[in-house]
C-alpha positions in Angstrom: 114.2 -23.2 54.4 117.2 -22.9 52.3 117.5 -21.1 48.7 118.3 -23.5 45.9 121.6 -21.6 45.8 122.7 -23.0 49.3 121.8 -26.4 48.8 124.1 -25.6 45.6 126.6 -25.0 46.9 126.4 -27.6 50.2 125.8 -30.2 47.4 129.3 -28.9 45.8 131.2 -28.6 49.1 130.1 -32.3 50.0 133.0 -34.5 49.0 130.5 -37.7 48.6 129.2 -35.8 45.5 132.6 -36.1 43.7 134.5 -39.3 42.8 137.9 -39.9 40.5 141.5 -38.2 41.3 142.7 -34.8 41.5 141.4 -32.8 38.3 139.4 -35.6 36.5 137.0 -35.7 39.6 133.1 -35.9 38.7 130.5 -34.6 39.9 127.0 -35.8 40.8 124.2 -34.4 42.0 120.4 -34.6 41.6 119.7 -32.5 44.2 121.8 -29.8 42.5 120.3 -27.6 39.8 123.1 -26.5 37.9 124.2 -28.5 34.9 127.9 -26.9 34.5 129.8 -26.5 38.1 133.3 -25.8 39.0 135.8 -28.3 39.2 136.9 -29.5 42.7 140.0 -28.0 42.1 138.4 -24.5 40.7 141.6 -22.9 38.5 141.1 -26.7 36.4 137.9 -25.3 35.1 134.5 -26.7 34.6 133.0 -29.8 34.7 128.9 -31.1 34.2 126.9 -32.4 36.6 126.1 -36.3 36.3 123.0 -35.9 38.4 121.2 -34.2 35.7 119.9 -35.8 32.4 121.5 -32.7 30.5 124.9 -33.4 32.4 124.7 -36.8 30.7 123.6 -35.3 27.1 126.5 -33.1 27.3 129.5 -35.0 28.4 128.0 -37.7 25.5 128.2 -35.5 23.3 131.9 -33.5 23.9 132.7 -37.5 23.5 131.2 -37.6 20.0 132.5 -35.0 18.7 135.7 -36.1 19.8 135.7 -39.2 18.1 134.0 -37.5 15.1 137.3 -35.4 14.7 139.4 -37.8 15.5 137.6 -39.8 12.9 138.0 -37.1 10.5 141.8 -37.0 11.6 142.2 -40.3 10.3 140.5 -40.3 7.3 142.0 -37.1 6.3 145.7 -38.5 7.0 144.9 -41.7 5.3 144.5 -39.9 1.7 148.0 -38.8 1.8 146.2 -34.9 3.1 
């Protein structure tokens, strides 16, 4: 029976878990635990796990807050800052 470690890492070495080009490749996975993983190409970071419900919650969320501060960007450059 394998640990959940190597089923892991087979789930992260199987290329039908990743989709997209070169570095913006994602990554999903239900049968894999972890909710952060190496990118595909490992020296290009990290990347969350779309298999997992807090995958989902986090990559929403970096995309708030990116719109919140480029919100704030905006507003701020509009009143002459």
């Amino acid at each position: 029976m394998p640990t959940q470690r190597e089923i892991n890492d087979s789930e992260w070495n199987n290329p039908e878990n990743w989709s997209g080009p070169g570095f913006l490749k994602l990554y999903f996975s239900k049968k894999d635990t972890r909710v952060w993983v190496p990118k595909w190409i490992w020296w290009c970071g990290w990347t969350v796990n779309l298999g997992r419900d807090a995958g989902v919650a986090w990559l929403l969320g970096i995309f708030f807050w990116i719109i919140l501060i480029l919100a704030g960007a905006l507003a701020f450059s509009s009143h002459g800052g």
